[in-house]
C-alpha positions in Angstrom: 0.0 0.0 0.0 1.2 3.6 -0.4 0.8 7.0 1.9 -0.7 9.2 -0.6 0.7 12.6 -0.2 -0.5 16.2 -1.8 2.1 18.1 -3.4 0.5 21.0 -2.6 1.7 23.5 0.4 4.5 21.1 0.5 8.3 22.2 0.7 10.3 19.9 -1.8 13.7 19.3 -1.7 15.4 18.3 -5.3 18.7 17.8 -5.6 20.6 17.3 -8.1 18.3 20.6 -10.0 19.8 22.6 -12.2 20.8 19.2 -14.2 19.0 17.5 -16.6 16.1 15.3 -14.7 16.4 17.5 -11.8 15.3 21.0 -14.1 12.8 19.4 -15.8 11.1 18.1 -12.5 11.5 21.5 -10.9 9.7 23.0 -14.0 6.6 20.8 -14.0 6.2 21.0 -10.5 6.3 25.2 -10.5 3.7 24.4 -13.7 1.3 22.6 -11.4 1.8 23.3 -7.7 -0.5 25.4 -6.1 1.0 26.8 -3.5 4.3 25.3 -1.2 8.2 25.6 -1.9 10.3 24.4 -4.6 14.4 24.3 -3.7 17.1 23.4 -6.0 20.4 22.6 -4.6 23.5 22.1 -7.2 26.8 22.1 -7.1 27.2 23.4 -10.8 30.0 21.2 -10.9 32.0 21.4 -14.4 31.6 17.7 -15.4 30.1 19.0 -18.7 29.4 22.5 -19.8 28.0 24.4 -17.0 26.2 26.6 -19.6 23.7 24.3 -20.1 23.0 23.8 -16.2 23.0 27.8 -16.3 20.4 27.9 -18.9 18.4 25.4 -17.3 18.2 27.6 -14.5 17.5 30.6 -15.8 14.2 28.3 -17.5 13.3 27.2 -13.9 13.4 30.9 -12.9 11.5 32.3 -15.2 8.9 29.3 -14.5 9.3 30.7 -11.0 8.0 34.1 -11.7 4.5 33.2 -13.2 4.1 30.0 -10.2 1.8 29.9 -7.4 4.7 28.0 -5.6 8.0 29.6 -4.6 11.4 28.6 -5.6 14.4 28.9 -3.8 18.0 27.8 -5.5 20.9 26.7 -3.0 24.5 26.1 -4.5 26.3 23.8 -2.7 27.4 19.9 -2.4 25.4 17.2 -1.0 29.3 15.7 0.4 28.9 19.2 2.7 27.5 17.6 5.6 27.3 21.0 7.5 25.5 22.7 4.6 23.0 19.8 3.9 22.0 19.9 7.7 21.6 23.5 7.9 19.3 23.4 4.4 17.4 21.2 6.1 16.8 22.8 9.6 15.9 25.6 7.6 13.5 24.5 4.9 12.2 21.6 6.6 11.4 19.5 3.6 8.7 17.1 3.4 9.8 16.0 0.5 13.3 14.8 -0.9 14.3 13.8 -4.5 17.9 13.1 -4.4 18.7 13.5 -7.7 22.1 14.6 -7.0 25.4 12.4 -8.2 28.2 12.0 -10.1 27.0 10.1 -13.5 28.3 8.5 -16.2 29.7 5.3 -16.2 32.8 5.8 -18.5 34.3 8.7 -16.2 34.4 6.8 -12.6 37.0 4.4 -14.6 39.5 7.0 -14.4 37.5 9.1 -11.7 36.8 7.2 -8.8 36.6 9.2 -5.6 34.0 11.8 -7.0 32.2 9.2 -7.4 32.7 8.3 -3.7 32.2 12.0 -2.4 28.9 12.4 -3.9 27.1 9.0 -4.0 28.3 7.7 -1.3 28.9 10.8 1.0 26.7 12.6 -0.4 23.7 10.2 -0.2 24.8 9.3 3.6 24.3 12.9 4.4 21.1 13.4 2.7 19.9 10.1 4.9 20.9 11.4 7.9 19.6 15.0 7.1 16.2 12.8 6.9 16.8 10.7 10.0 17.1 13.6 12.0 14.3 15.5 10.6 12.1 13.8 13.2 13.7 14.9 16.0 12.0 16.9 18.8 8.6 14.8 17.4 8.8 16.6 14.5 7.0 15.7 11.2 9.4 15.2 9.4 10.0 13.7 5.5 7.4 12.1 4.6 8.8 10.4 1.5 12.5 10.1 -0.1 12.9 9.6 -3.4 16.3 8.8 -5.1 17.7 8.4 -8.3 19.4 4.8 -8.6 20.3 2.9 -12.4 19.5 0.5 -15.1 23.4 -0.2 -14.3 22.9 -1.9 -11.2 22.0 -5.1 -13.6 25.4 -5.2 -14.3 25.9 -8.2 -17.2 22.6 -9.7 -16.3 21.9 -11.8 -19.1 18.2 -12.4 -17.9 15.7 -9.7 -19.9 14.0 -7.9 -19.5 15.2 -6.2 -16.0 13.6 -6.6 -13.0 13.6 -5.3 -9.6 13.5 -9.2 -8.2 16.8 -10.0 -10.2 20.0 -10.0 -7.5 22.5 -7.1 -8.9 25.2 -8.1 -7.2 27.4 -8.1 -9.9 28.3 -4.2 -11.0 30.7 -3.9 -14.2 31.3 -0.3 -12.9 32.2 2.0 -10.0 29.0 4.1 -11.2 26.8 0.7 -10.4 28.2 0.2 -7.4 27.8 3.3 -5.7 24.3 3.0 -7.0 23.3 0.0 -5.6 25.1 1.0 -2.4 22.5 3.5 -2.0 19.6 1.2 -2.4 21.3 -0.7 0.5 22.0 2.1 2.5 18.6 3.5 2.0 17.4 0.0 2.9 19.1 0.1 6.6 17.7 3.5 7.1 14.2 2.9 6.1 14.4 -0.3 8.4 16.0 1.2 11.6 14.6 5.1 11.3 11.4 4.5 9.1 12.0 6.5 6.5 10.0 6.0 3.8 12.3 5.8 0.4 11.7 4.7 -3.0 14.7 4.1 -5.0 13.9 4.8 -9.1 16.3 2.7 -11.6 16.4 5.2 -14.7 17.0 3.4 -18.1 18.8 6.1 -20.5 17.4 9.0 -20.4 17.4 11.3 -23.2 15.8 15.1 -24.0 16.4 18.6 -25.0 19.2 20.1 -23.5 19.9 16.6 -21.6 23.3 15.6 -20.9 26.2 16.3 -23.3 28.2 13.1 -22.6 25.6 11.0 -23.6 26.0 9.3 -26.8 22.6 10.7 -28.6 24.0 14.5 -27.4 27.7 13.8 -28.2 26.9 12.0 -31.4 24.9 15.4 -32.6 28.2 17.1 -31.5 30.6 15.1 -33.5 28.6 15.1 -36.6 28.3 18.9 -36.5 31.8 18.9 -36.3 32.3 16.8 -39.2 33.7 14.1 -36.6 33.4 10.5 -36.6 31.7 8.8 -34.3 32.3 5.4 -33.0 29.0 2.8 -32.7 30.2 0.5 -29.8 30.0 -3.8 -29.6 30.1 -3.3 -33.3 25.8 -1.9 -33.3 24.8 -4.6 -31.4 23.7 -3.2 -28.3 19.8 -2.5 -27.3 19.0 0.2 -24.9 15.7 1.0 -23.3 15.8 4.5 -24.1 13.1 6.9 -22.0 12.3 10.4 -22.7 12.6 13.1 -20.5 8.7 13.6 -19.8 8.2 10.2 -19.3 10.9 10.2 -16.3 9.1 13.1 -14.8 6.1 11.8 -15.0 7.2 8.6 -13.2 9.3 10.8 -10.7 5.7 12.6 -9.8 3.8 9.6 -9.3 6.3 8.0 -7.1 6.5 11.5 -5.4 3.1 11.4 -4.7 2.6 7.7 -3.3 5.4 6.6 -0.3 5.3 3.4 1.1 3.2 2.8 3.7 4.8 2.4 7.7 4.0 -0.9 9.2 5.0 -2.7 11.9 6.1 -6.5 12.1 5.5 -9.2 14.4 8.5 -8.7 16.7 7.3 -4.9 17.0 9.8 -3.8 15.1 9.2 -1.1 11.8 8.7 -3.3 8.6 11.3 -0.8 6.5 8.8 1.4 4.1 11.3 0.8 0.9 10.7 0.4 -2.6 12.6 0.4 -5.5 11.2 0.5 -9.3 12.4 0.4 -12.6 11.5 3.5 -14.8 12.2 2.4 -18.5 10.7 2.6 -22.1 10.0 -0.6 -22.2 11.2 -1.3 -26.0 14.8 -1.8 -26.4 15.9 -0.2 -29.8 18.9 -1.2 -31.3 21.7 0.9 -31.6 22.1 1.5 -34.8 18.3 2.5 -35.3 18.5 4.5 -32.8 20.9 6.3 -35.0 19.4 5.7 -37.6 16.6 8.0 -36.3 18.6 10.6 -35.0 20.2 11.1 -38.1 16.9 11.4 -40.0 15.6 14.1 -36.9 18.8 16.2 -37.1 18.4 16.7 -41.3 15.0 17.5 -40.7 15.6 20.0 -38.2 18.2 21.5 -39.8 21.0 20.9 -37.4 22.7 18.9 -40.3 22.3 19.1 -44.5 20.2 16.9 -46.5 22.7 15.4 -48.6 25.4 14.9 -45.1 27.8 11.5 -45.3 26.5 9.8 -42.6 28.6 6.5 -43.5 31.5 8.5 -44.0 31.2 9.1 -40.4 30.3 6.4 -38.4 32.3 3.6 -37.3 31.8 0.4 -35.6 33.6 -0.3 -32.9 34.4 -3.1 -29.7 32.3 -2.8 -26.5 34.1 -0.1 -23.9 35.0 -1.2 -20.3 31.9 -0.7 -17.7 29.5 -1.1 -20.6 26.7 -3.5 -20.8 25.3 -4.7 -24.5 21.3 -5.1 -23.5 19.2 -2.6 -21.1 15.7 -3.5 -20.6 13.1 -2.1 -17.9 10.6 -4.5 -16.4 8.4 -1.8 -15.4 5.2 -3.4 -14.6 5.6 -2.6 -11.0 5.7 0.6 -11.9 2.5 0.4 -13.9 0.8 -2.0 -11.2 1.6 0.5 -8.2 1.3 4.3 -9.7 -0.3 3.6 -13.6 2.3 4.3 -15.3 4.0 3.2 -18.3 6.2 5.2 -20.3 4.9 6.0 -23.6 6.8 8.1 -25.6 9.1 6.6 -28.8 12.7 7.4 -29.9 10.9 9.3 -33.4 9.2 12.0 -31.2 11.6 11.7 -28.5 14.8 12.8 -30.5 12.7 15.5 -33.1 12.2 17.0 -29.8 16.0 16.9 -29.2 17.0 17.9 -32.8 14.5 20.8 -32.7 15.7 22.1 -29.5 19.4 21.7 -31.1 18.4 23.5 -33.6 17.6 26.5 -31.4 19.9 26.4 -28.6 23.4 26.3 -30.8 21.7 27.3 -34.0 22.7 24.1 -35.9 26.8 25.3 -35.1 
């Protein structure tokens, strides 16, 4: 059963807002809320062009000026304990999406211990912020929600993905710290009955998403006049989701946190939950390109007659990689209603379009 919970006079908490799920959840919450608090805390690390997280923001506050809700916008790390605690005795969330993190699987090969600050740290200081929240008898958070990954499944060879498959077996540092926080949020939702819901994300992809990956680097290369490399030699499927669709799922969750209960030793039964959030329909690689190539012509962002063969190459799998991503989500469906809907056609128009306007096909 789930706690169903208004988002109304609420004050949310998102980390991880400027980026690229983060914005766009700020956004349609400002577009619907009625009244309550919206905060953003970011780091505006440089991991990729901080441009894009400054535009982002500058969308959110202009959202901000028209809403019935308020936003506020913190800058800071979720690995500063001191700062995290003092957001939290300030605001008082009763909400928290803990979207924060250091992403990408490729860069922890080579970057490990920002990995460690922020997932690990970081998430252990946004659990505690919550277990303390109900000190004094205080309300408190009523629900935490927090971005995990499709990477936890590691080399599963078992599709499509689902939640009861063990992921014990990460092919990354990325994965790892992920699942660490499903286990860490685990123990807390057990011992200080927190309710958490931990949301595996399969690939998401959307204007102005992130530049490191593939469909947003691709586009970059080809402007260029680059090559770029199609790994495992095109035969890799990926449950791609667009951007709405995350929100969406992110909302619904939001609004629906497990329910406490107690056992038969007396003893909180941990309020915890973890769902996949995932298109669904693994497309393979190279029609996903395939389409993107078609959207960016028609948009503009590249000419009709461009030598797409002439650029492309295939190429062996990369270290940390995985060749199949597929989202079991009819938990997600059977709890909340929701399936994501939206294909890789209007999905990556959407991109091209938004391409064309941001960097004016350059």
């Amino acid at each position: 059963m789930k706690q169903p919970i208004d988002l109304n006079n609420k004050t949310i908490l998102v980390t991880g807002s400027p980026g690229f799920i983060g914005a766009n959840l700020v956004l349609r919450l400002l577009s619907e809320m009625k009244s309550g608090t919206v905060i953003s805390f970011d780091n505006m690390n440089d991991y990729y062009d901080p441009k894009l997280k400054e535009y982002r923001l500058s969308l959110i506050e202009k959202a901000a000026e028209t809403s019935s809700a308020s936003h506020v916008f913190i800058r800071g790390s979720i690995a500063d304990k001191a700062l995290v605690d003092e957001l939290f005795a300030k605001y008082k969330p009763d909400i928290v999406v803990n979207l924060a993190a250091q992403a990408g699987v490729r860069y922890s090969i080579d970057h490990p211990d920002v990995y460690i600050e922020s997932n690990i740290i970081g998430f252990y200081n946004i659990l505690e912020a919550c277990r303390h929240s109900y000190d004094g008898g205080e309300t408190g958070v009523q629900h935490l929600v927090y971005a995990s990954s499709s990477s936890v499944y590691g080399g599963n060879k078992k599709v499509p993905f689902s939640t009861e498959d063990r992921v014990d077996n990460p092919v990354s540092l990325y994965a790892a710290t992920k699942k660490s926080n499903e286990l860490l949020a685990h123990s807390y939702a057990k011992l200080y009955n927190i309710p958490s819901t931990g949301l595996r994300f399969f690939t998401v992809y959307g204007p102005a998403g992130r530049p490191d990956m593939f469909y947003f680097s691709a586009t970059q290369k080809l402007v260029r006049g680059e090559t770029i490399s199609i790994f495992n030699y095109g035969n890799c499927r990926r449950d791609f989701t667009y951007i709405d669709d995350i929100v969406e799922g992110v909302i619904r969750v939001m609004r629906g946190a497990p329910e406490k209960a107690t056992g038969e030793d007396g003893l909180p039964l941990p309020p915890y939950a973890v769902y996949n959030i995932g298109g669904g329909q693994p497309e393979n690689l190279l029609d996903y390109v395939q389409t993107l190539q078609e959207e960016l012509v028609r948009a503009g962002v590249l000419p009709e007659n461009y030598d797409f063969e002439a650029h492309k190459k295939l190429v062996p799998m990369q270290p940390g990689d995985v060749p199949v991503t597929y989202a079991d989500s009819e938990a997600l469906e059977r709890d909340y209603g929701f399936t994501p809907t939206i294909g890789i056609r209007e999905g990556l128009r959407a991109f091209a379009e938004w391409y064309k306007g941001y960097y004016g096909g350059k």
